[in-house]
N, C-alpha and C positions, 0 to 999 in steps of 0.2 A: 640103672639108677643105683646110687650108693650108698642103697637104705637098708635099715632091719625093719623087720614090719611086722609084729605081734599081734594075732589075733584074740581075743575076748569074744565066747559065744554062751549061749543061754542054751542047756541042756536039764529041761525041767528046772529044780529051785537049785542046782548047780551051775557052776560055770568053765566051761573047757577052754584053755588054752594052748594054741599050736604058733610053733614059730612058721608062719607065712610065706618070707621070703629073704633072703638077705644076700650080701655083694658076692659067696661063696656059697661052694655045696656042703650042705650040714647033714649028716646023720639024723634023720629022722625029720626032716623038712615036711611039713605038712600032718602031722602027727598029735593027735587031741590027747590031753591030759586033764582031771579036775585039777581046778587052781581055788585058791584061797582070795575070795574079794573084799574081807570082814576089815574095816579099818586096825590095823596096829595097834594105835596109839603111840605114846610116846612124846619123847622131845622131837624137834626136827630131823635132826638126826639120825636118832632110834627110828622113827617113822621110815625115813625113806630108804632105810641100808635094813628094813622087815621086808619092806615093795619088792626091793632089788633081790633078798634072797629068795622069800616065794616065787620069781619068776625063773631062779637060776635053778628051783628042782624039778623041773622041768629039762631032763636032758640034752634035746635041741635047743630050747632058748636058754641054758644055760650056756652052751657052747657059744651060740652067736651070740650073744651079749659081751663073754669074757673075747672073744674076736673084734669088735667093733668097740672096745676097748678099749684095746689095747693098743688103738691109734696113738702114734706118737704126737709129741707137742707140732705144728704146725701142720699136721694131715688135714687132707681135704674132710670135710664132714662131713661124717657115715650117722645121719639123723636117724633117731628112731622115734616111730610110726607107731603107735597103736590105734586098733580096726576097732568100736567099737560098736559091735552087736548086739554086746550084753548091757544094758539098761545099770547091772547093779557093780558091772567094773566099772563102767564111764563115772560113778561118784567118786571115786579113789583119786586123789591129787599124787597121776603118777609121774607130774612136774619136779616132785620132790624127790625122785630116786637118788638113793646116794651111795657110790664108789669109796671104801675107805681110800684107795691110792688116789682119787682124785678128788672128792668132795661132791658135790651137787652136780649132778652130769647136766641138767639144762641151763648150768651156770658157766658150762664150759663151750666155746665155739666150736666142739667135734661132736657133740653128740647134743643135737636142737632134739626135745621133744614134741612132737605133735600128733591129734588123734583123727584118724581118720573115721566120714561120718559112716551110719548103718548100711544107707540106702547109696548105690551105683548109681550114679548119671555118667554119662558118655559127656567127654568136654570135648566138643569141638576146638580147632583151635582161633586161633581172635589174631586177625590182621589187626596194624594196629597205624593210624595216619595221626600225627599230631593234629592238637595237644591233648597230651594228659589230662582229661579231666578231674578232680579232683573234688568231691563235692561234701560240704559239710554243715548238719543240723545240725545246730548248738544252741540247744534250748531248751533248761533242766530247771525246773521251777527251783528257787532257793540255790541255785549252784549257777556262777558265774562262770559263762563260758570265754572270759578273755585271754586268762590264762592259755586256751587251748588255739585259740584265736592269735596270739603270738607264734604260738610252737607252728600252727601250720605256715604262716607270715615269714618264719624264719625258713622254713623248709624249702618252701616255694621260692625262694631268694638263692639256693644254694647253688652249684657247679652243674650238679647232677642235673637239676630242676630245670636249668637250662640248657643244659645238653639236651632233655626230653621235651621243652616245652609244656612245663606244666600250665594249666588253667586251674583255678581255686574259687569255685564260686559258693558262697556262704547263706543259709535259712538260716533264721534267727528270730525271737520275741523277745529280745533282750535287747534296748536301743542303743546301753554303752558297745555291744558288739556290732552293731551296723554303723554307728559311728566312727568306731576303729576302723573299719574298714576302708568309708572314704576319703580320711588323708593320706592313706600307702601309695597313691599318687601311681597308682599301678592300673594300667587297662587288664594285665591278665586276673586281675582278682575282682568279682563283684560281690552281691550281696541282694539279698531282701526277706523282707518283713517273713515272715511265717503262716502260711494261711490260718485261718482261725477253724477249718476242718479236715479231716481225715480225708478224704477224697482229693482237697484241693492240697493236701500236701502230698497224698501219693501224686499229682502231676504234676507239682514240682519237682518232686526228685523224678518220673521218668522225663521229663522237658530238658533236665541238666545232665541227663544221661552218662550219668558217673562211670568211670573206671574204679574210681576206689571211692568207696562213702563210707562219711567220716560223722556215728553220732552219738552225741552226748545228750543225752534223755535221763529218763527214768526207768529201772526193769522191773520186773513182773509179771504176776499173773491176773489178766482181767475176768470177766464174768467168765465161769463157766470153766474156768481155769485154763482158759485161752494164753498162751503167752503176749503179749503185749507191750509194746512203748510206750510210756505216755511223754509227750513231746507239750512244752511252756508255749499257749500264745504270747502275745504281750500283755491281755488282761490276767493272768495268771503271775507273768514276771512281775507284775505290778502288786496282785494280792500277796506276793513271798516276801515283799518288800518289809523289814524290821521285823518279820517272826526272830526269837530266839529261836539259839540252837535245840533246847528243847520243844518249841513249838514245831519246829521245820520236821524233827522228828517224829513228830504225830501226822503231820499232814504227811510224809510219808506212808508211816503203817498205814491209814487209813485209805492209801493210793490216792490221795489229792494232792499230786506233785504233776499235775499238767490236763488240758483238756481236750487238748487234742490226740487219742488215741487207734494208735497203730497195730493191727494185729499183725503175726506171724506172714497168715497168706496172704493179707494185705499188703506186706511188704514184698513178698515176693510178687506179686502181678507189679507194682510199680517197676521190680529190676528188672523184670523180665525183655522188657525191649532195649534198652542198653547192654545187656549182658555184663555185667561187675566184672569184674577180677576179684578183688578181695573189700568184703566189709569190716570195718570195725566197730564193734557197738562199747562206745565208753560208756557204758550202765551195772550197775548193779546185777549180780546173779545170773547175767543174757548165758550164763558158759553153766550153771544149775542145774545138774541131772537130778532126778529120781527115779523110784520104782513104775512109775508109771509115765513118764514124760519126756520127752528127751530136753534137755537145753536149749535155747532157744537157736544160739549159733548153732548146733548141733542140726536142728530142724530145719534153720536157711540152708547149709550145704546140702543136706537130703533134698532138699527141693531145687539143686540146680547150682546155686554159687558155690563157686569154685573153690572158698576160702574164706573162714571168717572168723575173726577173734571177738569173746569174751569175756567179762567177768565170772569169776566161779562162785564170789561170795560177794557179801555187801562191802565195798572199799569205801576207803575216804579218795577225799574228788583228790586231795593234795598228790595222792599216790599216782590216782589216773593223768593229772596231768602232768607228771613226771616220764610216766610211762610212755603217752603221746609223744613228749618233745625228745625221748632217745628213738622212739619208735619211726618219726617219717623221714629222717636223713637216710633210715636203711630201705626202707621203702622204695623212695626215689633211687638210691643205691640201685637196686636189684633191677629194678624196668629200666636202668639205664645200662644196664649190663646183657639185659635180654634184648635190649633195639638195638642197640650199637657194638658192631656196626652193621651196615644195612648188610641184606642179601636175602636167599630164598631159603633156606632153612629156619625152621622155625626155632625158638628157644624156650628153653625153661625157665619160669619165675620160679623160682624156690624161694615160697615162704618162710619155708621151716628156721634157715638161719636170719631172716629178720628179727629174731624174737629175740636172740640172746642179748642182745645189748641194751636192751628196754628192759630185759630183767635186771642185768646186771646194774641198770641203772637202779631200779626197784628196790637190791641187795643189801646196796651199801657194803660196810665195813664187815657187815659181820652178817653172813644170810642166813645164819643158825638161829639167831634171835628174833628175826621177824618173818613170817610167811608172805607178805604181800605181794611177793615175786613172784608166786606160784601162782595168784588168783587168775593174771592172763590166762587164756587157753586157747588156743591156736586147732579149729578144726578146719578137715581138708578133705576133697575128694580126692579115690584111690587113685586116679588118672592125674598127672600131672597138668599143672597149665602152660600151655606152650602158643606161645606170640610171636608172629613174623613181622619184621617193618613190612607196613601196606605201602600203597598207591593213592598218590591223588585221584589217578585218572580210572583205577578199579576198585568196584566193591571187595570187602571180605573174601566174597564168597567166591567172585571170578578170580582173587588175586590166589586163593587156595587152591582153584582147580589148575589156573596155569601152573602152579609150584610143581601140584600132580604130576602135571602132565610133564614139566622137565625134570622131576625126578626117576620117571618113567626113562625118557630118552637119555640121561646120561648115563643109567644104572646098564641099559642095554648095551650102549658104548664103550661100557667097562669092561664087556662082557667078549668083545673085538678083538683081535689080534691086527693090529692094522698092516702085517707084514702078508698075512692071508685071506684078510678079509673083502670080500666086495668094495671096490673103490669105490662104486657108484650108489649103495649103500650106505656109507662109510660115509661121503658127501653129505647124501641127503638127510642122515641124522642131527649130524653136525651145522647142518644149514639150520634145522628144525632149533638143535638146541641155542644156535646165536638166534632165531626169530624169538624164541619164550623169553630169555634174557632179556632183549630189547622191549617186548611187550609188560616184562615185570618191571623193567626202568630198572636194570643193575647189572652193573658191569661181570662179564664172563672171567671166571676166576683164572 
């Protein structure tokens, strides 16, 4: 992989950082140093070219930084990663590092930043048989989910969308969004009401067993300092109905922005039998580290998903759904680049460069004057996600073991001199590896 990978570890009330991993061999690769995690300050600017130089005195990640760099204009992107461990780097918005020869590096398509979560899960890999599921709560007491409701309408209509077969099926308390929904005169898109509890909306979302879920709530922390969504019925969309903007703001503070709420593990048990690819949570703060707690995205990948984006602070909705409507053309982008075209290796979803063009949408003209491109935050397990086109006719799990097992016999085949080899050998592998072909449903290359 063609990543830098920066570790951040908690060494008593210090913090050591070693450069990890990256696409060459570096002098001092694996090698701890204390680092400096205390915010800058500063302009935008000042702030992110402080980040960039406290990581560059650091002798190995100053090297692999100025290397992965120093990519020219259309090199492939060499993303950098950061692991984090340490509780009081992951608060640092190190979205903002800045290059004087180049400007905002996660504003650049060579170098995507993303952070990897504390805790290891092993990812299996995820056969994958159309369609794309696609599944999205959009139900934020006082915040109109139509906007967002287009952007996915447009997405789901694209080249890509159709190359994968996307399916878009929509939870809502909001009735102009289900209303939208059925004149698109489209069978791959549905919709329905929102249940009016916690329990019956985790079996909605596992019943629609999303590949990628898509939601706009409310973020926070519930009793107890539990993280939590709180997700609009419709008696709720209906109480938001003519609050002022100052009103809406207090039923905020006060978390009476929905009643149907969602904890952390609670949403993980619903993913769990679908197995996700990537969530998005367009909320408030969901990307929020402190001394004690991790983010809430932060805390879904530690528990198994593969990849999830957050807010880091409180946004206005206008930004998020700016954000969204650059965000799923790349989306669909990417799984249409990892399934197609078919065969038995599996592939890589790279998140990481999904994100540039949703910030840059976020940027605007001038990205020195406003931060709201930074508030995404893109966490990841250390293991990549890798998807092979499935099978009608086999599960996952048998489509992975035959993969196995013709990776197995061709690697040995390679291994043949067929000038000296066993002819009746030589046969019988070759028979073996056209029987796996034919049983995977894909033609022998």
């Amino acid at each position: 992989m063609n990543r830098t990978v920066l570790s951040f570890e908690p060494f008593g009330d210090q913090v050591l950082l070693k450069l990890a991993d990256a696409p060459t061999d570096i002098p001092g690769l694996g090698e701890h140093a204390v680092t400096d995690v205390s915010d800058p300050g500063g302009t935008l600017v000042e702030r992110g070219k402080a980040l960039l130089d406290r990581l560059a005195l650091h002798p190995a990640v100053g090297k692999g930084l100025a290397a992965v760099l120093a990519l020219p204009p259309g090199a492939a992107p060499g993303p950098l990663y950061f692991h984090m461990l340490s509780a009081h780097a992951d608060q640092l918005p190190w979205e903002l590092l800045f290059d004087p020869a180049h400007g905002f590096c996660a504003l650049d398509r060579r170098w995507p930043i993303v952070r990897i979560a504390a805790r290891h899960r092993d990812l299996r890999q995820r056969g994958f048989t159309p369609p794309l599921r696609l599944v999205a709560v959009l139900s934020a007491a006082g915040r109109s989910g139509l906007p967002q409701l287009a952007t996915l309408l447009d997405a789901t209509a694209t080249a890509d969308a159709e190359a994968v077969t996307v399916q878009l099926h929509v939870i809502s308390g909001e009735q102009e969004v289900l209303d939208a929904v059925a004149p698109a005169g489209r069978p791959e898109v549905t919709a329905e009401l929102i249940p009016s509890t916690e329990p019956e909306l985790r079996r909605s979302i596992t019943a629609a067993r999303p590949h990628i879920l898509h939601l706009l709530c409310h973020g926070g922390a519930g009793l107890g300092g539990v993280r939590t969504l709180a997700f609009a019925h419709f008696a709720d969309v209906e109480a938001a109905r003519g609050r002022t903007p100052e009103e809406q703001e207090e039923a905020d503070r006060a978390e009476d922005a929905g009643s149907v709420r969602v904890k952390v593990p609670e949403l993980i048990t619903a993913l769990e039998p679908s197995d996700p690819w990537l969530v998005v949570l367009s909320a408030c703060q969901t990307a929020a580290a402190t001394d004690n707690t991790q983010a809430m995205a932060h805390e879904l990948v530690s528990n198994g998903v593969p990849a999830v984006a957050g807010m880091r602070r409180l946004v206005d909705l206008n930004d998020t759904n700016h954000f969204c409507a650059a965000l799923y053309p790349e989306v669909l982008a990417a799984v249409r680049a990892a399934i197609s075209p078919k065969g038995t290796l599996a592939r890589e979803i790279d998140w990481a460069g999904v994100f540039t063009a949703p910030r840059l949408a976020l940027a605007g003209q001038d990205p020195a004057a406003a931060d709201s491109w930074t508030d995404p935050v893109l966490y990841v397990q250390a293991d990549p996600l890798l998807v092979f086109p499935g099978s009608s006719a086999l599960s996952p799990a048998d489509f992975s073991t035959l993969q196995g097992q013709l990776d197995v016999w061709q690697e040995f085949v390679s291994t043949l001199d067929p000038a000296t080899a066993d002819p009746v050998l030589l046969e019988t592998a070759q028979e073996r590896i056209a029987a796996l072909h034919a049983a995977l449903g894909v033609a022998e290359p």
